[in-house]
Every structure is written in structure tokens, then in C-alpha cells.
N, C-alpha and C positions, 0 to 999 in steps of 0.2 A: 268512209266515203261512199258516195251514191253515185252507180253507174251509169254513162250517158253515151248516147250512139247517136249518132250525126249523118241524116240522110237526105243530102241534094245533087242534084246532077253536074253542077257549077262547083270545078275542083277549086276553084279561088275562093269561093263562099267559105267552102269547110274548111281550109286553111286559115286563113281571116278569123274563124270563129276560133277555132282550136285553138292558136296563139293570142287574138286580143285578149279574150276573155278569162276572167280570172278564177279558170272553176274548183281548183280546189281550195281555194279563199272560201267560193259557197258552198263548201259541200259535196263537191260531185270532182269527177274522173272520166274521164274520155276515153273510154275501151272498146270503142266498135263506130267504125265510119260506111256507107254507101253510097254509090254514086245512081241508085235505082232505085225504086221501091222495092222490087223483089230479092236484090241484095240486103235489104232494110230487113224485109221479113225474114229471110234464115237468119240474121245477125239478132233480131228478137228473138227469137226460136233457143238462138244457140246459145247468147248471152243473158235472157230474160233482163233486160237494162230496168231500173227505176225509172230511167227518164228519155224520151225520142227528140228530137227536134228533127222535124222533115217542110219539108218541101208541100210544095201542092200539086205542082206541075214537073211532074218525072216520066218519063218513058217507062215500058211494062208496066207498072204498077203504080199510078198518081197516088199521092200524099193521102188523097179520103180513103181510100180504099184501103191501104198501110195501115191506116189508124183502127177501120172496121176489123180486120182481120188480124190485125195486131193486139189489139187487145182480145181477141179470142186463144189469141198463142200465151199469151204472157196478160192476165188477169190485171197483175197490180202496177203493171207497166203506166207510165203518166207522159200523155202525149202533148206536144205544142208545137204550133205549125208555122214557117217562115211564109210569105206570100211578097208580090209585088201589089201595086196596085189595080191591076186588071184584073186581078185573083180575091181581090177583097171579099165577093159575095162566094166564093170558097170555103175563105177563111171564116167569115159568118158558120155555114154550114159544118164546119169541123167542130165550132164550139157545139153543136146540137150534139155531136157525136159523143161529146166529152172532154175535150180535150183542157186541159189548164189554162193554153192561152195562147196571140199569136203576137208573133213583130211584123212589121210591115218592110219590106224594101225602098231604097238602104237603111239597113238600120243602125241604129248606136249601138255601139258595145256595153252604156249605163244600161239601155233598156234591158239586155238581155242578161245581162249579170242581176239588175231590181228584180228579173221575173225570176230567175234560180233560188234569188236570197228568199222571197216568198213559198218557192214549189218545197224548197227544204224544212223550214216551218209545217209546210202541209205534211211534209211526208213524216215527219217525226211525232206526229201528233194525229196521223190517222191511225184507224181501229186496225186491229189486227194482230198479229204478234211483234213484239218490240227485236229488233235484231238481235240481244243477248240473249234471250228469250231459252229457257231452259229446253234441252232439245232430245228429253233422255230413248223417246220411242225410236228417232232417230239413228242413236246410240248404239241402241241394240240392235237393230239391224244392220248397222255395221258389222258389231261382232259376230253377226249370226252368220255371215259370208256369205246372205241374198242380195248378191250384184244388181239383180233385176229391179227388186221392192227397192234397194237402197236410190239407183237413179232416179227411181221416181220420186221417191221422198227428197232429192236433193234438189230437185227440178221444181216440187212444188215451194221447197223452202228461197225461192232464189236462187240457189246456186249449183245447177250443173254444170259438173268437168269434164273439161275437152282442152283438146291440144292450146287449142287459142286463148282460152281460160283455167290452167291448172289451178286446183285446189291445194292447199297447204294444212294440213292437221299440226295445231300447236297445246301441249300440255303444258301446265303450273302446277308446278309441286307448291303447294302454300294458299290458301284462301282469296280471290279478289274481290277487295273490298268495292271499287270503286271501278266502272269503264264505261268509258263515252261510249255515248252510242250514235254515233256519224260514220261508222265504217262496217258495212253489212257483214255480218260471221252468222256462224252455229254455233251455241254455247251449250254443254252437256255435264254432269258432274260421273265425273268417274268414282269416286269414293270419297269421306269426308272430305281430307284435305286435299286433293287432286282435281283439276277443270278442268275438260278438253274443248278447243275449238279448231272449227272449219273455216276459213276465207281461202278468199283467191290468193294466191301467190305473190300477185305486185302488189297488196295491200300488206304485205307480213309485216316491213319496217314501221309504217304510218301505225299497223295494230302493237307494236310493242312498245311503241311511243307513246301510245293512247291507256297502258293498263297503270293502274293508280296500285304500285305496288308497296306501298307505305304501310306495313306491316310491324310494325314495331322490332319487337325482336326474332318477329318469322324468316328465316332464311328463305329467299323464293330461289326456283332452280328453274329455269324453262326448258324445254323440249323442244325443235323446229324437229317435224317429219321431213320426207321428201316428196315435191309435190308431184300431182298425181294426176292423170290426165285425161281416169277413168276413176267411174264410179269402183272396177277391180280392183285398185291398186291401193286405195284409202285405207283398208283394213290390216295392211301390213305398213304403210306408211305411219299408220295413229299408234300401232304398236313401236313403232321404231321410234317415235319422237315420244311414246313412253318410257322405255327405257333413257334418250337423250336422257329426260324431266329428274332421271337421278345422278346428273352429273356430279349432282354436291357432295355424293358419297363416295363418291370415286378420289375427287380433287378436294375434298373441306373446303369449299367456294360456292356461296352463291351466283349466277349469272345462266347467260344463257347456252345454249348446248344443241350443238346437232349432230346429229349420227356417227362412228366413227367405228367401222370395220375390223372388228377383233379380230387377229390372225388365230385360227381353229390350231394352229399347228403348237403357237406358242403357250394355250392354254393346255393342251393335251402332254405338252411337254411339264408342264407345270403340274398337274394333276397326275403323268406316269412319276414323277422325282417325290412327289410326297408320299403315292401307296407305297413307292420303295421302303421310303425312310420310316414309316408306319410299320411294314412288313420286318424290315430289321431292326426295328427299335431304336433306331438312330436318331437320338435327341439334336445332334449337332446340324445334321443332313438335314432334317424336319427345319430347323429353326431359320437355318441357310434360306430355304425356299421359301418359307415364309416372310422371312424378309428380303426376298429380290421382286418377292408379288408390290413391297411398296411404293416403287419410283412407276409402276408400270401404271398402277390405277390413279396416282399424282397425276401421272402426263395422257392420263383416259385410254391409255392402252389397253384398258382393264376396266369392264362397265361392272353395275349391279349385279347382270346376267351371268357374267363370268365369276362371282363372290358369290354366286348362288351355290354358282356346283363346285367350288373349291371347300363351301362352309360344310352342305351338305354329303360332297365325298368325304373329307374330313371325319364329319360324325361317322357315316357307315362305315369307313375302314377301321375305325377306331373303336368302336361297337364289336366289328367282324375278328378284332384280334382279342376279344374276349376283354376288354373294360366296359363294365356296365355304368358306371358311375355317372350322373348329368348328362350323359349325350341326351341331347334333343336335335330335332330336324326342323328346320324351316319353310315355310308352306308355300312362302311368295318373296317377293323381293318388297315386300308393304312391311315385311316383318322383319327380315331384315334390316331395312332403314331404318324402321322404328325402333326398335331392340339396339341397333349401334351405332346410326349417324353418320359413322364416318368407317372409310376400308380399313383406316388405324387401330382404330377402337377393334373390329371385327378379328385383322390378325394381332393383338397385345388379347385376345380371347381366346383364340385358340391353342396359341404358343402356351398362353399358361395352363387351360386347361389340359392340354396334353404332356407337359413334361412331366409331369411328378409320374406318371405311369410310363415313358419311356425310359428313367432309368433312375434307379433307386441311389443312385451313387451320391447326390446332393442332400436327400434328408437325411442318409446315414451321418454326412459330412457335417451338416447343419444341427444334430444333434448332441456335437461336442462343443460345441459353442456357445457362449454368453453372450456375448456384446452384441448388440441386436445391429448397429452399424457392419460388425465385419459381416454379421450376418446377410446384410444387404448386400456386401460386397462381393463376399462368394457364389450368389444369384447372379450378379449380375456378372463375374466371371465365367461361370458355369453357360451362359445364353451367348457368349460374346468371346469367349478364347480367340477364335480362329481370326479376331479384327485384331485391330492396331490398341495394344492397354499398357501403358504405364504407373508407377506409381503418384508420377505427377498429376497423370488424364484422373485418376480415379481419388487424388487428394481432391481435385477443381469439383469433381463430380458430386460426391459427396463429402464433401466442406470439414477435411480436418487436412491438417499438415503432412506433408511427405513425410519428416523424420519420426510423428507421433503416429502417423498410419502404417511406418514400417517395423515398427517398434510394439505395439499392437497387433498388427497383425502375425507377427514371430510368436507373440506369447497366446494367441487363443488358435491357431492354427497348428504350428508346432513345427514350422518351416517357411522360410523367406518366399515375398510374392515372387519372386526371377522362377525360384525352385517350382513351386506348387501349379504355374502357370506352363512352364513349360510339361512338367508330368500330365498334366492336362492337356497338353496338345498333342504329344506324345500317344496317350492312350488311345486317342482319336485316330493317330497317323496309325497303329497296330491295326486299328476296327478295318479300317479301310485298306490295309497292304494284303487283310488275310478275304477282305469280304466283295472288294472290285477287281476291276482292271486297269485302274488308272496308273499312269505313271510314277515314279520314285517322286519327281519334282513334281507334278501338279498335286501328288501327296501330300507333300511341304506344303504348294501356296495352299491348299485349301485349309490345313491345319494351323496356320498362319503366320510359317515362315518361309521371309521373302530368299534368302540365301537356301541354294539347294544343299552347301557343303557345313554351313551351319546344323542346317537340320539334320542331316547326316550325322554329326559331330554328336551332338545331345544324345541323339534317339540311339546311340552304340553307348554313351555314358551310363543312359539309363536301363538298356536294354541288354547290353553286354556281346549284341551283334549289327550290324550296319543294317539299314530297313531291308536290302536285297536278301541278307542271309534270313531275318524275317520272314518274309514273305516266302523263301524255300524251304524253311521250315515244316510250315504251314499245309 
């Protein structure tokens, strides 16, 4: 859309125009009215409009004068003048000035809507840069955090922000192929597949209507920053709707995304529970928290940013307890997307590169065994004890029958799943009676039983003492 400011002294004219006329039909948007010339001229100053429609005869500052010194404020500004008939050799002298064109009082609302559907043609087709117009010098001074150079660059590109016009910074994750160009932005490439743009704020909806995102099999992700009401504020705004721009990794969803305030407290708690589980080798603790990180980045509790330092603390603790094996670190959240797509993929990475070096008890396990299915199945008991597993869940799960999976499993195991499952939760429930402070019963739920006297009941069968005499042992 093309900006338009409306300047007569007669509050019924601009009303009349505002409402008859049909201007975003032609092109244009109505974001600055005065009832003076010299209210005229700060509102060009402050809005730099495409387009004027003034008056002739205004108090403080008449219609010719607006136009002389208006187009000194605002260069590419396109002016046309209303008049009566006593003003006609005015209106003559305005077109000397430059101006597009004038209506006569009273006028039609065809006339004035024929001259817009014209000016719009003009403006789309005169010289100069095309509104998408790659914007990369732009760009960088943004990120350079010269407030000063960046206003004036936005001022000369059309668009300085201010209260009455905020700014909007929006990033695409994904290539655009195709955008109208009827709604004035800033367009910059942030890196291959990444574009960032600047418009005003009331135009955001109309621009995300406008982008031709028909990418085949491209998942696109958009980013909305917050808008910004200083040339200061864009450079943390463009980063904030950067981050948005990777909603998709967070959610496996394409669509759009705006900002969404990580609690510091809940990630800090998330990254102290994993050096723990790191520090004591705790495969089951480790796996726990790694999968409570998934429902968090599903519901965008949990951005890019937050998967950065969960991936990279990860490697370094895991490094620092002396496994050299494959750790690598990641440099950017570019490479992380790139590398996993999705939070799921990122934790089903970790989890597995890390257990085979938290506890050797599974390949000792897995090495008396044949059958490449029980073999599946004791993985995925070993990652998953402390949930809800039956012999039914895990017939359904991997596709053979309860009575030939129990029968099976007796003979390459060398003990019934009730047995081998609970010594497995068991052994967990001892780690944690001699290695926290948790209670007898949040011992049980976390080892994953829901009865406190049950689990009591086992852990004395198999232990030969109730978990309390355990832990005093201890």
C-alpha cells in the first residue's frame, strides 16, 4: 500500500474523502491527515507519504507553499491539489510546481479515485528503487548498532519510525519466490535461505497476505518482531523475530510466529538437572530431562535459543567428564536447524549419543543376546523403565504376540519381563536412595511405581531390606 496524507482546513472535506473513496481498492492507505498547512509539513517530515492531497487556501501555510517545501522534506513525495473555483489560477500554478494533478470543488469521488488509479501506475513504474528492492547496506547497519546512520538510512528509504508510525521487522525462514509490490517494505537477505523485511506496523497483515509462499516442499516459518518506534529498538526487534523465524524447530510446524518470552528460570533449571545427571552418570535422570524438554519446545516454551545451550552444554559437560568420542559444538542456531529440523530429532541425538557412555550395563546386557527384536526391546526398556510398559504395550509396539513375546523373551533373557523390569527399577530406586534427598515415595514415582507399599514390597524382595534400611545403610 501507498501512503496518503490529507491536508484541508474544512473537517467535512477530509471526512467525505476518507470514507467515499475507495483507497485501498487503488493502492493507497490514509495515515496522516491536517487541518493546516504547517500541520501538513511535520506530517510529511514525519511520515514521508507517497502521496499529498492538500488544499490551496489554508491558514499558516497555503497549499503552494506545502508543495514548495514539501517536496524539499520528502523528495519522492507526489503532490495534487483540491481547489474551488476562485482558486483555479492556483491550481494552474501548482501544476508549474509539479504537482500530478488537481480536482475542482465539489468534486466526484470517480474523479478522485480515476486520478489515484493513474498516480499508482506512476508510482510503480517510476525510476528509482522498486520497494522490495534488496536493502543489504541497510542491513548492516542495523546490526552494527549506529542508531544515528541507521535513521537516516530509513528516512531516506521511506520509512522512518516514530510513535505514530512504528516499524515492524518480519523474517522467512524459506526463499520468496514471488511479492507484490503495492505495499512499501525493506527487503534484505540475511543468509541463503533467510529474508528480512522492514514495513510499518498497520501494513504487517495486508504484507503477509501479499507473500507468494508456494514453495513446494519448503516448509516456510515466519518471524513477526515487535514493533519499534525508534530507529533504537529495530536491532533487537529484527533479532527477536529472528529467532520467532525458527518456530518450526521448536513445533515441526510451518506458520507464523511471534516472540514468546522463555522463563530463564525454567531453562537454568533444565540445564542445572542434566550437569547433575551428566556428573553421576545417571542414564535414567539424563533421559528423564530430556524428555520433559519435549512438550516444552512443542508449545514454544522452548525457542532455538534455548536448544542451543541445552545442545552445546550437553557436549561440554559430556567432553569435561572425560568422553572424547563425537562431541562436536555448534556455532549458530543456522546449524543447528540445519543439522536437525526439528527439537525431536536434536533430543533422540543426544539421548543416544550419550547413553552408551553413561552406563555400560545395556551392551553388557545386549551382548548375550540373539534375537535382534528382544534386542530392540531391551533398548527400549532400558530408555523407558520408569513409564507405564506392559507386555501388551510392547507386543502392539513391536508387532509380535504377548504369549510368543513372553516366551521369547524368558528364553534369550533368562528371566520373565514382570522380573527383569522391576530389578531395573529397583536398581534405579538404590542410585537415588544412596545418591539424593528425595523421599521413599517420590523414589517409587520416579522409578515408576505408582503404589508407595508395592514398591516397598519388591525393593525388600529383591534387596533383602525395606528402601529406608537402604538408605541407612548407606
Amino acid at each position: 500500500m501507498y501512503k496518503a496524507v490529507i491536508v484541508d482546513d474544512e473537517r467535512w472535506i477530509v471526512e467525505g474523502i476518507k470514507a467515499g473513496v475507495r483507497w485501498e481498492t487503488c493502492g493507497f492507505q490514509v495515515v496522516g491527515e491536517a487541518e493546516n498547512g504547517q500541520e501538513g509539513l511535520e506530517l510529511i517530515e514525519k511520515l514521508q507519504p507517497d502521496f499529498v492531497l492538500t488544499d490551496i487556501k489554508m491558514p499558516l501555510v497555503n497549499g503552494l507553499e506545502l508543495i514548495k517545501r514539501g517536496k524539499e522534506i520528502s523528495p519522492h513525495t507526489i503532490f495534487a491539489v483540491l481547489s474551488g473555483h476562485a482558486e483555479f489560477a492556483y491550481a494552474q500554478k501548482a501544476l508549474n510546481y509539479g504537482t500530478f494533478g488537481y480536482c475542482l470543488k465539489p468534486f466526484e469521488i470517480e474523479e478522485i479515485e480515476s486520478m489515484l488509479a493513474k498516480l499508482s501506475l506512476s508510482l510503480k513504474h517510476r525510476s528509482g528503487p522498486e520497494p522490495e528492492q534488496d536493502a543489504q547496506e541497510l542491513y548492516e547497519i542495523l546490526c552494527s548498532g549506529n542508531e544515528q546512520l541507521l535513521a537516516e538510512k530509513l528516512k531516506a528509504a521511506g520509512m522512518p519510525a516514530s510513535a505514530v508510525m512504528p516499524v515492524t521487522p518480519i523474517v522467512v525462514q524459506g526463499y520468496v519466490h514471488v511479492l507484490h509490490r503495492d505495499i512499501h517494505h525493506i527487503r534484505f537477505r540475511m543468509n541463503k535461505r533467510r529474508v528480512g523485511f522492514l514495513l510499518y506496523s498497520h501494513l504487517v497483515d495486508s504484507f503477509l497476505s501479499s507473500l507468494d509462499l508456494s514453495g513446494g516442499a519448503v516448509e516456510y516459518s515466519i518471524g513477526i518482531g515487535p514493533s519499534s518506534a525508534s530507529s533504537a529498538g529495530l536491532e533487537a526487534s529484527l533479532e527477536a523475530a529472528s529467532v520467532a523465524a525458527y518456530g518450526s524447530f521448536s513445533t515441526g510446524k510451518g506458520g507464523v510466529y511471534r516472540p514468546i518470552a522463555t522463563l530463564e528460570t525454567t531453562r537454568d533449571e533444565l540445564l542445572s538437572e542434566l550437569a547433575g545427571a551428566l556428573a553421576q552418570k545417571d542414564r535414567m535422570r539424563f533421559v528423564f530431562v530430556m524428555e520433559s524438554c519435549r512438550p516444552l519446545f512443542h508449545r514454544s516454551a522452548l525457542t532455538i535459543k534455548d536448544a542451543y545451550m541445552i545442545y552445546n552444554t550437553v557436549m561440554y559437560l559430556f567432553t569435561r567428564g572425560g568422553v572424547k568420542a563425537n562431541a562436536r559444538f555448534l556455532e549458530g542456531y543456522d546449524q543447528l536447524y540445519y543439522d536437525y529440523g526439528h527439537s525431536d530429532a536434536m533430543i533422540d541425538y543426544l539421548v543416544k549419543h550419550t547413553l552408551n557412555h553413561l552406563s555400560d550395563e545395556l551392551s553388557s546386557r545386549l551382548a548375550g543376546v540373539t534375537h535382534n527384536r528382544i534386542k530392540e526391546i531391551l533398548t527400549y526398556i532400558h530408555h523407558h523403565f520408569n513409564q507405564e510398559i506392559s507386555i501388551q504395550s510392547l507386543s502392539d509396539k513391536f508387532y509380535l504376540s504377548p504369549t510368543y513375546l513372553s516366551q521369547l523373551f524368558k528364553k534369550e533373557v533368562g528371566e520373565n519381563f514382570v522380573e527383569y523390569l522391576s530389578r531395573q527399577r529397583i536398581q534405579y530406586a538404590c542410585k537415588l536412595l544412596a545418591e539424593t534427598d528425595m523421599t521413599i515415595s517420590q523414589i517409587g514415582e520416579k522409578c515408576g511405581f505408582n503404589d508407595y507399599f508395592y514398591f516397598t514390597r519388591i525393593f525388600k524382595r529383591l534387596n533383602g531390606m525395606t528402601p529406608t534400611q537402604y538408605r541407612e545403610s548407606r
